[in-house]
C-alpha positions as CSV (number, residue, x, y, z in Angstrom):
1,X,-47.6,-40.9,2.5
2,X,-48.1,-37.8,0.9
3,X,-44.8,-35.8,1.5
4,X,-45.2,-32.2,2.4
5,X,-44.6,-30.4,-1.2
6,X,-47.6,-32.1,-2.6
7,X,-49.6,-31.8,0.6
8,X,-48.6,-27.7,0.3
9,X,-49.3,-27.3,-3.2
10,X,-52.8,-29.1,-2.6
11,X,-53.6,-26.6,0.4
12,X,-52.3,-23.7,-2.4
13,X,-55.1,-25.2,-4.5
14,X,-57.6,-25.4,-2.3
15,X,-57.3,-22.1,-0.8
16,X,-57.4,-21.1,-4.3
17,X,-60.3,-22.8,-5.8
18,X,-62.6,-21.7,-2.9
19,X,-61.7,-18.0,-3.1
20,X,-64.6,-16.1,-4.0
21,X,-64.0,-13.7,-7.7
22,X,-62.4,-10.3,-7.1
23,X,-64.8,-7.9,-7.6
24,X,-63.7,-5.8,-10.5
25,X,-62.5,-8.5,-12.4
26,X,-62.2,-7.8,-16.0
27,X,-63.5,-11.2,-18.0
28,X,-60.0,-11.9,-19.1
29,X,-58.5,-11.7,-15.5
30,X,-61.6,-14.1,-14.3
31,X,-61.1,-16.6,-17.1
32,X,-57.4,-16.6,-17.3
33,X,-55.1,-19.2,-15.5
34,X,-52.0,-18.6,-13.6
35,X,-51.0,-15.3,-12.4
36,X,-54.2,-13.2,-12.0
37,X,-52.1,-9.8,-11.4
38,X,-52.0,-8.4,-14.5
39,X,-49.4,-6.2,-16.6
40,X,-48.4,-3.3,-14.5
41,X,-50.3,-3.8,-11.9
42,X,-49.8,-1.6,-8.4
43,X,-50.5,-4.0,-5.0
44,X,-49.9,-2.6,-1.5
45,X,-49.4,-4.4,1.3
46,X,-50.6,-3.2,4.3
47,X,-50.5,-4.4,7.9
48,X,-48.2,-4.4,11.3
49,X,-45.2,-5.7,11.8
50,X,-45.2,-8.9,10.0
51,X,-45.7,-7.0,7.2
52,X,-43.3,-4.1,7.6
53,X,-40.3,-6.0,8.5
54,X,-38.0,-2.9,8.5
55,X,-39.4,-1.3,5.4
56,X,-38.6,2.2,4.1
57,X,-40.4,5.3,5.4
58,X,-42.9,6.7,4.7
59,X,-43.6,4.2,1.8
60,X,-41.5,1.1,1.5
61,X,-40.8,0.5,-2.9
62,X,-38.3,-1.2,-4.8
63,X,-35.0,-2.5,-4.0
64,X,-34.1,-1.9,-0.5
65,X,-37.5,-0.1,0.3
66,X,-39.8,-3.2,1.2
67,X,-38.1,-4.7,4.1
68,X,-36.8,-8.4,5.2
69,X,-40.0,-10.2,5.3
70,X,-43.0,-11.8,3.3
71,X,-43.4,-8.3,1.1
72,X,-39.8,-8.7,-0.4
73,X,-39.8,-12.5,-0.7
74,X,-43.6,-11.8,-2.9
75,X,-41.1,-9.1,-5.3
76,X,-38.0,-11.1,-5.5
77,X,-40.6,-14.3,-6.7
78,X,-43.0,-11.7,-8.8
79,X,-40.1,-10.1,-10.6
80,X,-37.8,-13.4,-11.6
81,X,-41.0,-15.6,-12.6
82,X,-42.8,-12.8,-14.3
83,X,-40.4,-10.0,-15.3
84,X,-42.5,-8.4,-18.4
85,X,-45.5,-8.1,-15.8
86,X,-43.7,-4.8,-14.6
87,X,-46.2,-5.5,-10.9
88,X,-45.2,-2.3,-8.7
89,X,-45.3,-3.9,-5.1
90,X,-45.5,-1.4,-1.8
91,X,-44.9,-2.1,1.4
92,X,-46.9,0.3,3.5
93,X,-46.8,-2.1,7.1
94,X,-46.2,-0.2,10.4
95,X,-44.6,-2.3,13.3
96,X,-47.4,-2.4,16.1
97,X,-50.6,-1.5,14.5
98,X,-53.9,-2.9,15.0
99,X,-57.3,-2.7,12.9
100,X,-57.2,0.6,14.6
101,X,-54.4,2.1,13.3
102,X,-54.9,1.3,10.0
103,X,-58.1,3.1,10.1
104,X,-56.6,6.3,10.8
105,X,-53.5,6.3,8.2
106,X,-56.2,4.1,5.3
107,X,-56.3,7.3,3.3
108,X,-52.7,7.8,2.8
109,X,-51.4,4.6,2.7
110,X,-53.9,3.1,0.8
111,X,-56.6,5.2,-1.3
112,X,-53.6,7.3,-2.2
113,X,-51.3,4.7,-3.6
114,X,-54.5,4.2,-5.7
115,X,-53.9,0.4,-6.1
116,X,-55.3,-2.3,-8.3
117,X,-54.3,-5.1,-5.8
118,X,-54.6,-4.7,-2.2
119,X,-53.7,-7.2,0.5
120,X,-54.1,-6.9,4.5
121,X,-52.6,-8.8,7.5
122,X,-53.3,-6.8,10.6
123,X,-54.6,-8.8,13.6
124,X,-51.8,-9.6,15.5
125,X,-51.1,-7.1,18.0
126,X,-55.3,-6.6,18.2
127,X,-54.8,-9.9,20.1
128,X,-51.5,-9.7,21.6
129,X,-51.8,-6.9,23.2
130,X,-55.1,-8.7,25.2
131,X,-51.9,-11.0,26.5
132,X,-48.7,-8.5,27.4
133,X,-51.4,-5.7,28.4
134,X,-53.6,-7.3,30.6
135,X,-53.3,-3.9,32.9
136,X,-54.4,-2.1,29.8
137,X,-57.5,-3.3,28.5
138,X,-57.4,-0.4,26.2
139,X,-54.7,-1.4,24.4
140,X,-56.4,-4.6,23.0
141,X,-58.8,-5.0,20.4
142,X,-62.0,-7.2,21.2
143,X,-63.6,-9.0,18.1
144,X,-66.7,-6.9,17.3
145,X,-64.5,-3.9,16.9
146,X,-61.9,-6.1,15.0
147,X,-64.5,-7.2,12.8
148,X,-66.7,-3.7,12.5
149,X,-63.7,-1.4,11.6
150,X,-62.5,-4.0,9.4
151,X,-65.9,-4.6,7.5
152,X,-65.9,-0.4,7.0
153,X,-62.7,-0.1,5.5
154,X,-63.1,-2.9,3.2
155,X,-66.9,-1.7,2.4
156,X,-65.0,2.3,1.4
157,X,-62.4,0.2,-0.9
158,X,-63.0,-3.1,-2.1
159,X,-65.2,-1.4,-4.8
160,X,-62.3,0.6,-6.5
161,X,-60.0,-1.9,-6.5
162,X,-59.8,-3.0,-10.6
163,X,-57.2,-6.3,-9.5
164,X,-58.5,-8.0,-6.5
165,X,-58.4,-8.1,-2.7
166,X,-56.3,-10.5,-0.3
167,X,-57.3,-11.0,2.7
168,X,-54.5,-13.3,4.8
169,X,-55.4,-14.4,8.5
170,X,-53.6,-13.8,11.5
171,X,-51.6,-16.4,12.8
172,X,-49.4,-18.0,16.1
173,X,-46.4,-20.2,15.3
174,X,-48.4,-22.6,17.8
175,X,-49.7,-26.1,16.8
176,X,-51.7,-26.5,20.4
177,X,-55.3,-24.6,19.3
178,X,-56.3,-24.8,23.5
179,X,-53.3,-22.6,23.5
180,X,-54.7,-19.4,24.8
181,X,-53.4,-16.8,22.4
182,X,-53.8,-19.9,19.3
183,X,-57.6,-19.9,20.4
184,X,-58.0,-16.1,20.1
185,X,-55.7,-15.7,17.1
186,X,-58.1,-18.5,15.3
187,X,-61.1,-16.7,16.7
188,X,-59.7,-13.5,14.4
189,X,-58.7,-15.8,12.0
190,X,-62.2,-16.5,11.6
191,X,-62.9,-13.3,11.5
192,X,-61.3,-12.7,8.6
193,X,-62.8,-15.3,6.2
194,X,-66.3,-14.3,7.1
195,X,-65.2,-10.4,6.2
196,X,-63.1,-12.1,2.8
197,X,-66.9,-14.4,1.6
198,X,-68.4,-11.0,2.4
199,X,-66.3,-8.9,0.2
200,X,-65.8,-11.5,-2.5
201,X,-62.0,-11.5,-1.5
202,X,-59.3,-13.9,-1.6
203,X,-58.8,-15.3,1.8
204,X,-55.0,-16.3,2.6
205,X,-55.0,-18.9,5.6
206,X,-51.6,-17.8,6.8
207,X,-52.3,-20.5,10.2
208,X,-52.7,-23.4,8.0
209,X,-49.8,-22.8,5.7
210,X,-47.5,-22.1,9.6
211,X,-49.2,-25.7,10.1
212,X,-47.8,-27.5,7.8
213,X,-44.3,-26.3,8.4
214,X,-44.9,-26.6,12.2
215,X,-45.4,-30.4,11.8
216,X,-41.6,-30.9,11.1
217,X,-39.9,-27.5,12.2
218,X,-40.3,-26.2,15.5
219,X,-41.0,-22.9,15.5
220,X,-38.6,-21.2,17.1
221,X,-37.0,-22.1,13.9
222,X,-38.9,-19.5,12.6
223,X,-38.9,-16.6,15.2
224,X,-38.7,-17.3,19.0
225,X,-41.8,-15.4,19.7
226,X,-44.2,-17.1,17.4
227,X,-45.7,-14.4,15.4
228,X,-42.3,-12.4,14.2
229,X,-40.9,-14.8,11.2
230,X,-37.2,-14.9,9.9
231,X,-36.8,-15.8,6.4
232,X,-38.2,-19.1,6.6
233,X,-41.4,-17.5,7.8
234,X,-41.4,-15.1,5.3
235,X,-41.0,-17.2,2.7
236,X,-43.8,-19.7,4.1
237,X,-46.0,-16.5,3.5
238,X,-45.4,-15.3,0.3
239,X,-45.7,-18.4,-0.8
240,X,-49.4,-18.8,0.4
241,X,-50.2,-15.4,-0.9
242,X,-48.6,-15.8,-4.4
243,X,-50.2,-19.2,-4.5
244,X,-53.6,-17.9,-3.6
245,X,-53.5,-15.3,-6.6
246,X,-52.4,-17.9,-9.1
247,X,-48.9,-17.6,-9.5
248,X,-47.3,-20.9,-11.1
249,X,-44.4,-22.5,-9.4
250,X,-43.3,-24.7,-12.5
């Protein structure tokens, strides 16, 4: 039986091998094993609440600044395995956003920051709020929209970007896919990977790393409501992200 170390590395792998080039990879990045973020590199993070995780205001940097979640886990891991890389992580995740709200803050949390690296989780309250708002249609995000400010924003940046782009899926701590919210969060999931082929991105299946996990740990061993994640969920993440960009465990 293949236990579950080997089982995540080869999903790490896999994810990895299938990820389209970054556009704006220099030949040495493209050729080059292991880490593909190079010396001095500045990533930001952007996304809702899974990403913020109590970050600093109104940019979350550096010791203290990038909040208890996946972001810090990716900088503690970043800085001991490769301390002469000097990567400059930011945390710029705002608890409750949707596709919609990163639209209007994009400019200032992202094209300002000017980054070489920039990854994206944002698709979790697009859905939820079609669950805890049914009264407020409004509130909700419905797929084409999802996907049609998404594919705009990317479209405006993924050409500057001189690292790469990470694209990670939305995800609920749910093994049951005829779970209502599990079926729509895979249905943005989805979503997602079309927009990451599209824009020769790196796609992070954050619902198939959870899966793995899930098989042996229930998850409100990981957060009670199934999309918030304690450390064990955090490091789950950043350990599909890092993994996905090439980053070498050994």
């Amino acid at each position: 039986m293949i236990d579950r170390r080997t089982l995540m590395g080869s999903m790490a792998a896999t994810a990895l091998a299938g990820a389209m080039r970054p556009a704006g990879a220099t030949p040495v990045q493209a050729g080059a094993r292991g880490l593909r973020v190079a010396q001095a590199s500045r990533w930001v993070a952007i996304g809702d609440s899974i990403t913020d995780a109590g970050r600093a205001k109104p940019i979350g940097e550096g010791p203290g600044g990038l909040g208890t979640g996946y972001v810090q886990t990716m900088d503690a891991l970043l800085q001991a395995w490769y301390p002469a890389r000097r990567i400059r992580l930011f945390n710029v995740g705002t608890s409750g956003h949707t596709i919609r709200d990163l639209k209007a803050r994009w400019q200032t949390d992202v094209v300002d920051l000017r980054p070489d690296w920039l990854s994206i989780m944002v698709g979790a309250n697009d859905v939820w709020r079609q669950f805890d708002r049914v009264t407020q249609p409004e509130r909700g995000v419905m797929p084409d929209e999802y996907e049609r400010t998404y594919d705009e924003l990317l479209t405006a940046t993924a050409p500057s970007l001189t690292g790469g782009l990470v694209l990670i899926t939305p995800f609920f701590l749910e093994l049951r896919t005829n779970d209502p919210m599990r079926a729509r969060m895979d249905e943005y999931g989805a979503i997602v990977k079309r927009l990451a082929v599209k824009h020769k991105a790196t796609v992070v299946d954050s619902q198939a790393a959870f899966n793995v996990v899930l098989e042996d740990l229930p998850s409100a061993m990981i957060n009670w409501d199934r999309v918030h994640l304690n450390h064990i969920g955090a490091a789950v993440l950043a350990r599909a992200v890092l993994s996905a960009v090439g980053f070498e465990w050994a």
